[in-house]
N, C-alpha and C positions, 0 to 999 in steps of 0.2 A: 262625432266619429273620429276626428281627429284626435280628440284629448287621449282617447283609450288607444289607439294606434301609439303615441309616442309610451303608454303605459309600460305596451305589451313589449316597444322596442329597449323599454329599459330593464326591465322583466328580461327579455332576451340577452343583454347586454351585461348583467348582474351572472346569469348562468352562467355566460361565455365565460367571462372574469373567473366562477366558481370552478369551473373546469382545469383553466389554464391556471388556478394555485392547486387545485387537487391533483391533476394530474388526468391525463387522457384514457381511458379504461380501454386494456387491447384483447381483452380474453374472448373477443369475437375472431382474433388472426387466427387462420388456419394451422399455423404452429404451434399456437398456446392451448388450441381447441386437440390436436393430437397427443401435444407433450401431457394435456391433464385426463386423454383417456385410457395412453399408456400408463400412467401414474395410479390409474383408480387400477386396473388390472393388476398391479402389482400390493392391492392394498392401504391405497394412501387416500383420507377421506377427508371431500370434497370442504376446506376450511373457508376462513371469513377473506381468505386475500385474494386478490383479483392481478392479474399482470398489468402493468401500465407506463405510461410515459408518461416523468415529471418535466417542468422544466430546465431547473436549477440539478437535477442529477442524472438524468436520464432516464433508461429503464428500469421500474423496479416493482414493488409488490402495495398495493395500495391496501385498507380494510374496510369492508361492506359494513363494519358493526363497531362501535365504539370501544378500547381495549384499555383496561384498568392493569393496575399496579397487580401481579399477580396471577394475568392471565394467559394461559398456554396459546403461542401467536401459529407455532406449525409443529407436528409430532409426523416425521418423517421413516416409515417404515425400514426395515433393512435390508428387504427387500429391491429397493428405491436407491439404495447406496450403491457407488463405483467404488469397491478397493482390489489391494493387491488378489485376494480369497476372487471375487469377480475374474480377474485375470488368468489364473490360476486355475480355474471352473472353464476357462474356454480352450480353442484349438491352438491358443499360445502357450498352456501350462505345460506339455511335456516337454517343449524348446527349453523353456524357463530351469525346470526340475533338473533337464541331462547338461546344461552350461555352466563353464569353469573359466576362470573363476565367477563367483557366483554374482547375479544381477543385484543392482540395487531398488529398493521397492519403488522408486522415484523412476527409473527406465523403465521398470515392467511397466507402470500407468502408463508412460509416455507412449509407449510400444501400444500398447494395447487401441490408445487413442487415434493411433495414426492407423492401425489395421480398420478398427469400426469405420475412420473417415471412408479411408479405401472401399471398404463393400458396400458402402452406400446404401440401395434399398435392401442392400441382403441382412445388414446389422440390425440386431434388435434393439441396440441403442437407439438407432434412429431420430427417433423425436426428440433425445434430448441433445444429441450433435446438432439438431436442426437449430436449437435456439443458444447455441455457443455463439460466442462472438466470432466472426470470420479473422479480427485481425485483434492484436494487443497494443497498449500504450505504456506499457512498462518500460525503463530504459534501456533495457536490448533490444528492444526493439525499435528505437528511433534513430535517427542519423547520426553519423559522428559531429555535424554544423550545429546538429539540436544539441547534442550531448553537450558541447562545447560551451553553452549556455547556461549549464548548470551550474552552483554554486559548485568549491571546490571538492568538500568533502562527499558529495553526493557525485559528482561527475568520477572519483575513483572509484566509487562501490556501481557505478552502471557500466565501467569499464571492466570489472571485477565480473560481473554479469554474461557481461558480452563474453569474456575469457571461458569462464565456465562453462555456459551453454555450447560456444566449440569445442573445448576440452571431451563434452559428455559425446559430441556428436565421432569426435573423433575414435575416442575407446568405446563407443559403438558400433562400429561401424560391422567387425567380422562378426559380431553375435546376429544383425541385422542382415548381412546375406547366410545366416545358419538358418531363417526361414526363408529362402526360396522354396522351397518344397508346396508351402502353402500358398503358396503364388502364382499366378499367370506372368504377370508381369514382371520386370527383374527391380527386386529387390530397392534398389539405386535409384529408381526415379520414385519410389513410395516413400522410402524413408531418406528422404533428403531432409538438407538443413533446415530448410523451413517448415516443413512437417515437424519436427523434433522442436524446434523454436516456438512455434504455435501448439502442442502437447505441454510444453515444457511450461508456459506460460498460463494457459490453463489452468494446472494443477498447481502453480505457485499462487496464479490470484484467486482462486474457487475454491480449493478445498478447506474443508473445516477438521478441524484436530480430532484425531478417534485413533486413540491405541490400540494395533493387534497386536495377538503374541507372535514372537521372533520363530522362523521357518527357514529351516538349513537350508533352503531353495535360494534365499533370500544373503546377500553380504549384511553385515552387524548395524550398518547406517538404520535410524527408528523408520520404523513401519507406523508412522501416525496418519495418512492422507485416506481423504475419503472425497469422493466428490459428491456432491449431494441436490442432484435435479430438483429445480422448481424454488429451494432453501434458498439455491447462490443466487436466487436473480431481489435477494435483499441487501440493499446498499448498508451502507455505514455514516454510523455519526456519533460524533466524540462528547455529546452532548444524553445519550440515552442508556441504560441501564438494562442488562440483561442476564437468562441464564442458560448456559449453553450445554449437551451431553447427551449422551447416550442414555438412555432407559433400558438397564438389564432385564427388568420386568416387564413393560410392553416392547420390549427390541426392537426400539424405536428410538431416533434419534430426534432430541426436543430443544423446541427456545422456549423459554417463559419471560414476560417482559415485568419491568421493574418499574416501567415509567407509563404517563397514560399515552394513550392514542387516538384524538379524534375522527369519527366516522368519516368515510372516503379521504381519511388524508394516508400520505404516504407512512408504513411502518420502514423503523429503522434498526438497526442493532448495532453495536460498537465490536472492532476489530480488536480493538484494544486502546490504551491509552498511545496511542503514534503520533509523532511529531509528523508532517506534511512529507519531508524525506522520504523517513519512512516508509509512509502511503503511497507515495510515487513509485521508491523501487519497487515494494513487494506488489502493490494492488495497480499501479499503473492511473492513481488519481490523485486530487488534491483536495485537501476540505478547508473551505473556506470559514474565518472566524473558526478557526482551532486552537482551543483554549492550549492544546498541548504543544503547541511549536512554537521552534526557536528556531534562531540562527545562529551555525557552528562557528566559530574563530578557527581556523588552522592555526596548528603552531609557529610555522610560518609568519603570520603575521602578525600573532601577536611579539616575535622576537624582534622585529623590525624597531617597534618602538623605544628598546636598549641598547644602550652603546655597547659596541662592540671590545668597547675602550675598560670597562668593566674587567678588575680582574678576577671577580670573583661571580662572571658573567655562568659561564662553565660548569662550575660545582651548583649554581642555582638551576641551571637547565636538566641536569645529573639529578639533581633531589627532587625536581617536576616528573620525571621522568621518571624515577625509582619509586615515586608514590601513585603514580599515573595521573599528574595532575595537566599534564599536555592534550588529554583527548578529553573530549564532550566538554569544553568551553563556550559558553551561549549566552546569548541574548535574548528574553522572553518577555511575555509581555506585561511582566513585573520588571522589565532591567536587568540589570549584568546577572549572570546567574553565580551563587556563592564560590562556586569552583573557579568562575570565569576571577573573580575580585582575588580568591586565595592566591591565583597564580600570580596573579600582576602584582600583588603586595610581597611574594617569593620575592618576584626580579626584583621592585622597589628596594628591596632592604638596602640601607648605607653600609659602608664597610663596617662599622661602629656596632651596627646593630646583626649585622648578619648569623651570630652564634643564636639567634631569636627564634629561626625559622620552623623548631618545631613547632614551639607557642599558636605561630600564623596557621599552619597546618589543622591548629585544634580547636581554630575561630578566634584566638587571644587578638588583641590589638597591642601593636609594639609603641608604634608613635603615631603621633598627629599627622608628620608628616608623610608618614609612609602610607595613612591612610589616603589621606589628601592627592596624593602624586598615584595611588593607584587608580583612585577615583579621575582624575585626572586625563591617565592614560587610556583608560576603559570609554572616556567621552571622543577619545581623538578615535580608538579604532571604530568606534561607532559611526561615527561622523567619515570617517575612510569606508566603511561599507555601505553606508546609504550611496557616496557618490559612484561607487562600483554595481551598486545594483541599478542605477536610476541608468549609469552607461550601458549596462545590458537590458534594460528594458527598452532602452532608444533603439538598441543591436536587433530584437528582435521586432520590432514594430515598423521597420525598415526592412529586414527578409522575409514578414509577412507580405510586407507589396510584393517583393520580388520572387519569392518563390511558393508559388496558389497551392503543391502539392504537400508543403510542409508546415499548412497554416494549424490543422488540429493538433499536430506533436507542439506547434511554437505555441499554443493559445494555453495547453497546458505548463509548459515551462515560466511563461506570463503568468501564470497564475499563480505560481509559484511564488515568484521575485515580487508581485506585486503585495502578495502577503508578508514576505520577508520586509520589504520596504516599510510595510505598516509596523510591524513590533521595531525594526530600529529606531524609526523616530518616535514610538512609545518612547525607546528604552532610554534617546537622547531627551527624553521633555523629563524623565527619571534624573537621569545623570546631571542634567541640567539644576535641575533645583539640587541635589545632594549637594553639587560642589556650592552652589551657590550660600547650602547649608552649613558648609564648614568652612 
């Protein structure tokens, strides 16, 4: 009696295991059970993915049926789609048509998204507002203490963010009391900042690319956003192969997958080739083991390592500069990236050699030494950013103790730094043997 007891407990204990890699099946929640009835009334047939919680990504779309190189994963009717045309077709498009100057296709969504929040059970959106996220992880959205934490050149583009999204709220604002008419309530407490923030956020991390033609209602900025119920709740991974579009002929918008997919495991699709940055500001996440990311150099720091004494420090910053070799300087998880090596062998040059520099520019090698001393300097800044990221990851594992409301925005920022940390010292065990090679 007992032998089969411990069977059944292992038996049980193999499932639970099988679960928690596959992921937890939630197409029983009363939100996923409306979002997929609305869905079928609009046409969209009932496919192999199921809703679910993984644990390594969170929520996302699991497959009931094994999925080959080849195989159509969801064919999403058009019906089913949120665009400008949507907004347009409601009781906002005559506001929209008579406004000067004219809206951008990016405010109408936003507008449109905070009216649907507002009427509540009266929107027909309904079921799919219901399983939007309530809040965002993108960097406008987190603290200036979190922000503060970010590497440099990623902490000005979420400042760049934050600017923006006030900026929109701000030249919003009279076209947003020009529909009081449609309102009980005054205008100011519906469309406030964070209504617009959370719209805004929405449509930057969920929509998928779908060009409409341009509508004199509309300012010239591209009409490409579509939001797309039931599609977005598919995560991303820099690892899987896909094909993405519209179908003129079924008028339906399709993925077909390039890679396989085992039964109940999680389906994926790729954003695009995105460095972790990237992923952060636009999607608000981080993917770990990303073969595509790197760590920026500012120019800032890589100028630290030349003398100032250089007379010919000047005209070499001037020709980095004229040829754009100051931005996207990196460390990947091959090592200095060729851009990162060209610029440092720029500065390197001796007075002697300096008339060289287009050569360097064109991949030429000038001297020994210049290669040596660029390899050189590319190990010191390496070695200078491991000890500034290892200081910021002590930073935030210390305001984890202390501040409990800011632990999800710092765990993402950690994740961050902690993968950054990993390609540095790839790129110093790199740099390490080259010099050792020359």
């Amino acid at each position: 009696m007992k032998k089969s007891r411990g069977r059944t407990g292992r038996k049980r204990r193999r499932k639970h295991l099988k679960s928690f890699m596959d992921g937890v099946n939630c197409s029983h929640k009363l939100e996923y059970i409306k979002l997929k009835k609305w869905l079928k009334e609009r046409g969209f047939e009932d496919s192999n993915l199921r809703p679910a919680d993984f644990w390594e990504t969170g929520r996302g779309l699991m497959t009931t049926k094994a999925l080959q190189a080849g195989d159509l994963i969801i064919s999403l009717p058009e019906k089913c789609l949120l665009t400008t045309g949507t907004v347009l077709s409601s009781c906002l498009g005559g506001h929209i048509v008579k406004w000067k100057p004219p809206l951008s296709p990016l405010l109408a969504l936003c507008t449109f998204l905070i009216a649907e929040k507002h009427a509540g059970e009266k929107s027909p959106w309904k079921p799919y507002l219901d399983v939007l996220p309530k809040t965002y992880t993108c960097p406008a959205c987190l603290e200036p203490d979190v922000i503060n934490l970010l590497p440099k050149p990623l902490k000005k583009k979420a400042q760049e963010q934050k600017m923006m999204i006030q900026e929109l709220f701000t030249s919003s604002k009279a076209f947003f009391s020009s529909l009081q008419p449609l309102f009980a309530e005054n205008t100011e407490t519906i469309f406030n900042y964070s209504a617009l923030e959370w719209a805004w956020c929405t449509i930057n991390t969920r929509t998928i690319y779908m060009k409409h033609p341009h509508r004199e209602c509309f300012s010239l900025e591209p009409d490409v956003y579509a939001l797309a119920p039931y599609l977005d709740l598919l995560n991303h991974s820099p690892n899987v192969q896909v094909k993405a579009a519209f179908n003129e002929q079924t008028r339906s918008y399709e993925i077909w997958t390039n890679s396989q997919c085992r039964k109940y495991q999680e389906v994926f699709i790729c954003y695009g080739p995105h460095d972790n940055q990237r992923l952060l500001l636009e999607y608000g996440f981080v993917a770990m083991d990303n073969p595509h990311s790197s760590v920026y150099v500012p120019a800032d720091t890589l100028l630290k390592y030349f003398s100032p004494l250089d007379k010919q420090r000047q005209a070499k910053v001037s020709i980095l500069k004229d040829h754009d070799f100051l931005e996207n300087l990196t460390f990947g998880w091959e090592g200095p990236s060729w851009r990162l090596l060209t610029a440092l062998k720029v500065l390197s040059l001796g007075a002697e050699e300096f008339a060289c520099w287009r050569r360097i520019l064109l991949g030429d090698v000038t001297s020994a030494r210049n290669e040596q001393q660029a390899l050189g300097t590319a190990a010191k800044i390496c070695q200078f950013l491991i000890a500034d990221t290892q200081h910021v990851l002590l930073q935030i594992s210390q305001l984890k103790r202390d501040k409990e409301n800011l632990k999800p925005h710092l765990a993402l920022v950690e994740m961050l730094r902690s993968e950054d940390l990993k390609i540095l010292q790839k790129s110093a065990e790199i740099l390490c043997s080259l010099n050792l090679g020359t």
